[in-house]
C-alpha positions as CSV (number, residue, x, y, z in Angstrom):
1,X,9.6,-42.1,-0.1
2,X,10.1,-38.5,1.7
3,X,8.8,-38.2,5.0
4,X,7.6,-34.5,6.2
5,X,7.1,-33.9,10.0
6,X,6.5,-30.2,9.9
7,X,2.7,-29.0,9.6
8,X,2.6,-28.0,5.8
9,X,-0.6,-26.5,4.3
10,X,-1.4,-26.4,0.3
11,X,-2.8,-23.2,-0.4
12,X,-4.3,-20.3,-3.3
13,X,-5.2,-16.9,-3.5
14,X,-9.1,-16.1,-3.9
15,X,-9.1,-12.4,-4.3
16,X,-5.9,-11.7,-2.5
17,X,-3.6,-11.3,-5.7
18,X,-5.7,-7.9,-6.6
19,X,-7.0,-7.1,-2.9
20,X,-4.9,-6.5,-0.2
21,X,-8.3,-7.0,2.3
22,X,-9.1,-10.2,1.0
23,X,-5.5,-11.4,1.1
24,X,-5.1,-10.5,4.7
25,X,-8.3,-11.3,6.3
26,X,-9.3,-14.1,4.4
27,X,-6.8,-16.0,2.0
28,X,-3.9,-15.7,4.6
29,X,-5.7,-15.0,7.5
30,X,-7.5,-18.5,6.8
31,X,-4.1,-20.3,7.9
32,X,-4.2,-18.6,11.0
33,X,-7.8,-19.1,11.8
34,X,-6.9,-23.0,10.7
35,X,-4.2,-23.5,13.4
36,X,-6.1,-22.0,16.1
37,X,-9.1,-24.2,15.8
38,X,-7.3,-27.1,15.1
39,X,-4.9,-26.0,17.6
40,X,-1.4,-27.1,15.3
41,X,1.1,-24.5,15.6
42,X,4.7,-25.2,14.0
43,X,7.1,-22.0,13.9
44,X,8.2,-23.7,10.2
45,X,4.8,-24.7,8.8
46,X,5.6,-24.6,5.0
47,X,2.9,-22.8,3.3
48,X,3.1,-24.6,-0.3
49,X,1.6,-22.5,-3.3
50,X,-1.0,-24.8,-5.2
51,X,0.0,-22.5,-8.3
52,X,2.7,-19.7,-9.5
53,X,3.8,-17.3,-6.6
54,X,2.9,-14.0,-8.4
55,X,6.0,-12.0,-8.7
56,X,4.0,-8.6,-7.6
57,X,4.0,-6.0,-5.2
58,X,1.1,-7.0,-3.3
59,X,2.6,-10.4,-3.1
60,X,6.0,-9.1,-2.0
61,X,4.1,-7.3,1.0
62,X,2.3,-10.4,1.6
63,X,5.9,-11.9,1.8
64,X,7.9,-9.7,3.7
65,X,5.1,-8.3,6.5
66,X,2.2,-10.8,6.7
67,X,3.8,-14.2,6.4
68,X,6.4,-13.9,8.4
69,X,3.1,-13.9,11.4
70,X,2.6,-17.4,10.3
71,X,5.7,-19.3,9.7
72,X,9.8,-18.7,9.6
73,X,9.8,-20.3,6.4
74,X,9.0,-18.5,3.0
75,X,6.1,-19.8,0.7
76,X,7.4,-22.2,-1.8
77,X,5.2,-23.6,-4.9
78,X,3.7,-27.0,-4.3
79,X,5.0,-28.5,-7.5
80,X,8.6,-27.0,-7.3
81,X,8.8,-28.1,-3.4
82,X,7.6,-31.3,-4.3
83,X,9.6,-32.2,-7.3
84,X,13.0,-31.0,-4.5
85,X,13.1,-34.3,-3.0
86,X,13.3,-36.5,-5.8
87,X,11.5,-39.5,-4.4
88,X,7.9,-40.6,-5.9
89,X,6.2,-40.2,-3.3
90,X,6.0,-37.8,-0.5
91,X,4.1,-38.1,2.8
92,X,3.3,-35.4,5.0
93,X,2.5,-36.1,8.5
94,X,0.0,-33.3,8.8
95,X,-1.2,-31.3,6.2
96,X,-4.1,-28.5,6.1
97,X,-6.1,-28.4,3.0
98,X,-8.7,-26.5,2.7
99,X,-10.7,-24.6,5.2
100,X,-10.1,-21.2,3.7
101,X,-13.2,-18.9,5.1
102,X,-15.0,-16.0,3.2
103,X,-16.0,-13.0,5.8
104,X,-17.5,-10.8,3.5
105,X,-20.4,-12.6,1.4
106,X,-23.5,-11.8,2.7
107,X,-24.7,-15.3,2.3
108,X,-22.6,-16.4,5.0
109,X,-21.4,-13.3,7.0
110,X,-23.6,-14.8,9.9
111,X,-21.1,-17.7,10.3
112,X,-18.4,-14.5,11.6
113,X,-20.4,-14.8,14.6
114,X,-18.1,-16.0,17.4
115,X,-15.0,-15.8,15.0
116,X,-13.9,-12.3,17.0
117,X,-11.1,-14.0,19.1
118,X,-9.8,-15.5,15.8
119,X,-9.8,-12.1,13.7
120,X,-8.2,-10.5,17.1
121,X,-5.8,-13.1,17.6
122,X,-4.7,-13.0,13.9
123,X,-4.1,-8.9,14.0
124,X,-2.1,-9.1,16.9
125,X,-0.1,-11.4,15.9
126,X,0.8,-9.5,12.9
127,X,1.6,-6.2,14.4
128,X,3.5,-8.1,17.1
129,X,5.7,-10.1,14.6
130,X,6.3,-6.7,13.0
131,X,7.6,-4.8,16.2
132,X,4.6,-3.3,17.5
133,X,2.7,-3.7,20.7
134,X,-1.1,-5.2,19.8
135,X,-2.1,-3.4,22.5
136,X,-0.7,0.2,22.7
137,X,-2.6,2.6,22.9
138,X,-1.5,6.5,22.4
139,X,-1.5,9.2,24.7
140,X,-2.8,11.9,22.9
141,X,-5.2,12.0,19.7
142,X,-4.5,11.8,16.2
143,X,-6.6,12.0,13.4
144,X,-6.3,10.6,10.3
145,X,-8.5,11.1,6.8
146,X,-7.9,8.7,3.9
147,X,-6.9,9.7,0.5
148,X,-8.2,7.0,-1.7
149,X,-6.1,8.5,-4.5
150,X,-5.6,5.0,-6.2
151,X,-7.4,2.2,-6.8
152,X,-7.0,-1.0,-9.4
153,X,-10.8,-0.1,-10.3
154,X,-10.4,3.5,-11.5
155,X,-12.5,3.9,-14.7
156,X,-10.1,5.0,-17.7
157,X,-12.7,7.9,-17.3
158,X,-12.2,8.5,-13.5
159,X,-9.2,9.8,-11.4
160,X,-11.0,8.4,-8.5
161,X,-13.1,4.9,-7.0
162,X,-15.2,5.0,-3.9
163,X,-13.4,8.4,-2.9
164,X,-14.4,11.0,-0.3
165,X,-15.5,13.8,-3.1
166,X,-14.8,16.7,-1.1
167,X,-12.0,15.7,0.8
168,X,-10.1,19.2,1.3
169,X,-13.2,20.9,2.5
170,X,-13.1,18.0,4.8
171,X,-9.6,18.0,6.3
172,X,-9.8,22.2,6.2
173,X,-13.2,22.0,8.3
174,X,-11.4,19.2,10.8
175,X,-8.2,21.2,10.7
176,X,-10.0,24.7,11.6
177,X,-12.7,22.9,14.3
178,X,-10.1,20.8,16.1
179,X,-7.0,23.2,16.8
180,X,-5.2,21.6,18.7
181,X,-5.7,17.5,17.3
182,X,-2.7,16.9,15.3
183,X,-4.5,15.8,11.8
184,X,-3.2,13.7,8.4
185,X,-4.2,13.2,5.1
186,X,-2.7,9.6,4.3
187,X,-2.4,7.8,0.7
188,X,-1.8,4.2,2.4
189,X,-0.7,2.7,-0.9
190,X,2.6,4.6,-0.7
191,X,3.6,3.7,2.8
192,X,4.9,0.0,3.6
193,X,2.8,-1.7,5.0
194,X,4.9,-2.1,8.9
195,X,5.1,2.0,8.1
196,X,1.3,1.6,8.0
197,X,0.5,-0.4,11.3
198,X,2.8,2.4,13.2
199,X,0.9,4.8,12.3
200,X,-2.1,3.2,13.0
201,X,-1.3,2.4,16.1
202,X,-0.6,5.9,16.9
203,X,-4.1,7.1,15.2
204,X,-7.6,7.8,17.6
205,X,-9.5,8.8,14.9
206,X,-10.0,6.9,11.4
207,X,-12.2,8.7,8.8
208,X,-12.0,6.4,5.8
209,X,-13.8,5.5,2.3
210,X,-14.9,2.1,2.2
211,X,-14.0,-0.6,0.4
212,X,-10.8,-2.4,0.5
213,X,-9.1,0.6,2.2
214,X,-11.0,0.0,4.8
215,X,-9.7,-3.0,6.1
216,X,-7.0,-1.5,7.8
217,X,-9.3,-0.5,10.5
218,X,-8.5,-3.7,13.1
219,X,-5.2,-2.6,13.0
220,X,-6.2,0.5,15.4
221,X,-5.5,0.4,18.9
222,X,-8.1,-0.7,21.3
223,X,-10.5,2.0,22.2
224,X,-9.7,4.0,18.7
225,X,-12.8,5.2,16.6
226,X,-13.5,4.6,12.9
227,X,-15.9,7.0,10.5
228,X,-16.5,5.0,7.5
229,X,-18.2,6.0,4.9
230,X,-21.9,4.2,3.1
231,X,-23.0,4.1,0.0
232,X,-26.1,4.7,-1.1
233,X,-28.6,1.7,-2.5
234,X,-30.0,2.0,-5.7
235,X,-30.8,-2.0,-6.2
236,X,-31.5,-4.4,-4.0
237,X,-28.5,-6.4,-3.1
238,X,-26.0,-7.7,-0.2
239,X,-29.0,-7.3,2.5
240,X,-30.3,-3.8,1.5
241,X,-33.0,-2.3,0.2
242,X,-33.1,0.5,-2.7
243,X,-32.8,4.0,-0.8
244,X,-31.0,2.5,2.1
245,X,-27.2,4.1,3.3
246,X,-25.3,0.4,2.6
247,X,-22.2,-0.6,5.4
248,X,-20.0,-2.2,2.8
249,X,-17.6,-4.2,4.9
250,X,-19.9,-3.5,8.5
251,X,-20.9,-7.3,8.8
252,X,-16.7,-8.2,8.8
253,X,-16.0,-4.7,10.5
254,X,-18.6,-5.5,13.5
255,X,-16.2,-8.4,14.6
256,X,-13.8,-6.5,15.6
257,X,-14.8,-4.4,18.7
258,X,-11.9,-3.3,20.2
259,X,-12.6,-0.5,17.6
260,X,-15.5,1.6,17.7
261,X,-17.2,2.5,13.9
262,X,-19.4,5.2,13.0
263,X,-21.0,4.4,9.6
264,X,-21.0,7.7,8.5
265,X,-24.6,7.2,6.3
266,X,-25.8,8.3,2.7
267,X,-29.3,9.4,2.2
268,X,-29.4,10.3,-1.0
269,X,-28.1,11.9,-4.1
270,X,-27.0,15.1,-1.8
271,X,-24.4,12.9,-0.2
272,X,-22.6,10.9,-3.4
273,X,-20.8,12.1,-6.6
274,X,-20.6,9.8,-9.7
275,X,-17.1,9.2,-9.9
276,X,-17.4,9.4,-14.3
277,X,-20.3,10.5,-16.6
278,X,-22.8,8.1,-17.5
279,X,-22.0,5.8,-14.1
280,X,-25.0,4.5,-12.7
281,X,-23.8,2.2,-9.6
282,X,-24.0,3.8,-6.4
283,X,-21.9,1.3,-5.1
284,X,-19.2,0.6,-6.6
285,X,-18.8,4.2,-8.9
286,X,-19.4,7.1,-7.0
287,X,-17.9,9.1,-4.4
288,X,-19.5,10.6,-0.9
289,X,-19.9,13.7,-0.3
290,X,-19.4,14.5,3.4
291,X,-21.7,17.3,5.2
292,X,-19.0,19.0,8.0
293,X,-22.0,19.2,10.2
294,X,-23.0,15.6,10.6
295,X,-19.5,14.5,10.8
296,X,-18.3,17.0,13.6
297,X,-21.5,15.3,15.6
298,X,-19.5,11.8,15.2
299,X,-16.1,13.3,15.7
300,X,-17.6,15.0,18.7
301,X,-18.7,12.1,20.0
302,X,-15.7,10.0,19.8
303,X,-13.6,12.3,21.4
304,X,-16.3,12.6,24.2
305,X,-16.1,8.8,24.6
306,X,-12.1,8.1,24.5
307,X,-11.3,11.5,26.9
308,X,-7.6,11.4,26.5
């Protein structure tokens, strides 16, 4: 018989092998959110993959930048790990299984009440354990406008999913209004992700699509603003009512106040683009278009309230 002192936890992806936001803040960020409330730490916990570790970018990421928050020691796969000592049976001291949390289904996005210190806790320790101070904060201002210029869920139809539609009048009307604010146009899918945090760190101003993009928001510095683009209801779904301007990730977003978000909102057909012909979901197919004027009023007013 093998005897295991060191805190091990058996674990699986949900959603995290396609999406990098569920992998962070849920299938991973589960581990962390376990240790705190159960209050075992180990500097070695061996993380023990229930199934194949997928040999994939995302995965890689997950391996060289998030991981490494948790434990020393890499992921292994339960079976292979297990089959290592050669013994028939194996005991482990102390053992997590289970407990992984969903923050985004709006059955149970009430239960992220009170979780803030445990979302905080597990950002910080991520940008710490990848060189960066949780809480820097930058001296002068720094916008920075998404280009959502890839996404998995691009119909074959589509060069675009969930996009700002008009995104160089956007960044010409920001460039031309605000002078002297140094501003970027940023495809986050071609920058490592420790390349990513730095420049987040560095950022004041986020103006970002939602979906899964979005959930790089906590990693802003405290004090930092975040314009996020709705989505306009056209069925009744997730909490919201046809004609309403839908927060998709607001309910997971809203726990994390160190940052403040403007939900920049979508009234109606004026303010989205179908992202092919013959889409019909607002949600999860079409594009916003962004009116200058309403979105100088919320750039306006987060440079009013940070005064750098």
């Amino acid at each position: 018989m093998t005897s295991l002192s060191r805190l091990h936890t058996i674990w699986a992806d949900a959603l995290g092998a396609s999406n990098i936001g569920h992998g962070l803040w849920e299938d991973l960020g589960s581990i962390s959110y376990s240790m705190e409330r159960l209050n075992e730490f180990d500097p070695q916990l061996v993380i023990m993959h229930k199934n194949k570790i997928p040999q994939t970018a995302i995965f890689r990421s997950y391996q060289q930048y998030i991981i490494p928050a948790l434990t020393e020691t890499p992921m292994v796969e339960f079976d292979t790990y297990i089959r290592s000592f050669k013994t028939k049976f194996v005991c482990f001291e102390i053992v997590f299984a289970g407990g992984q949390l969903s923050v985004f289904k709006p059955s149970i996005i009430k239960e992220n009440h009170g979780r803030e210190a445990l979302f905080y806790n597990w950002r910080s320790k991520i940008i710490s354990k990848n060189g960066f101070d949780p809480e820097f904060f930058p001296n002068k201002h720094q916008i920075i406008v998404t280009n959502k210029s890839y996404s998995q869920w691009t119909n074959p139809a589509s060069n675009r999913h969930r996009a700002i539609a008009n995104l160089k009048e956007v960044v010409d009307f920001i460039r031309k209004s605000y002078p002297t604010i140094d501003t970027e146009v940023v495809e986050w899918q071609n920058i490592p992700f420790n390349k990513q945090i730095e420049k987040l760190l560095n950022t004041t101003i986020l103006i970002t699509p939602c979906g899964g993009v979005s959930m790089i928001i906590p990693m802003l510095p405290r004090g930092a603003h975040a314009i996020v683009m709705d989505y306009y209801v056209t069925n009744d779904h997730y909490g919201f009512k046809r004609g309403q301007s839908g927060s998709m990730e607001g309910a997971f977003l809203n726990h994390f106040p160190h940052v403040r978000k403007h939900y920049y909102q979508v009234y109606g057909s004026q303010d989205y683009e179908f992202d092919f012909p013959g889409a019909k979901d607002t949600r999860n197919d079409a594009s916003i278009i962004v009116n200058t004027t309403r979105l100088q009023l919320l750039i306006d007013t987060a440079l009013e309230d940070m005064q750098l």
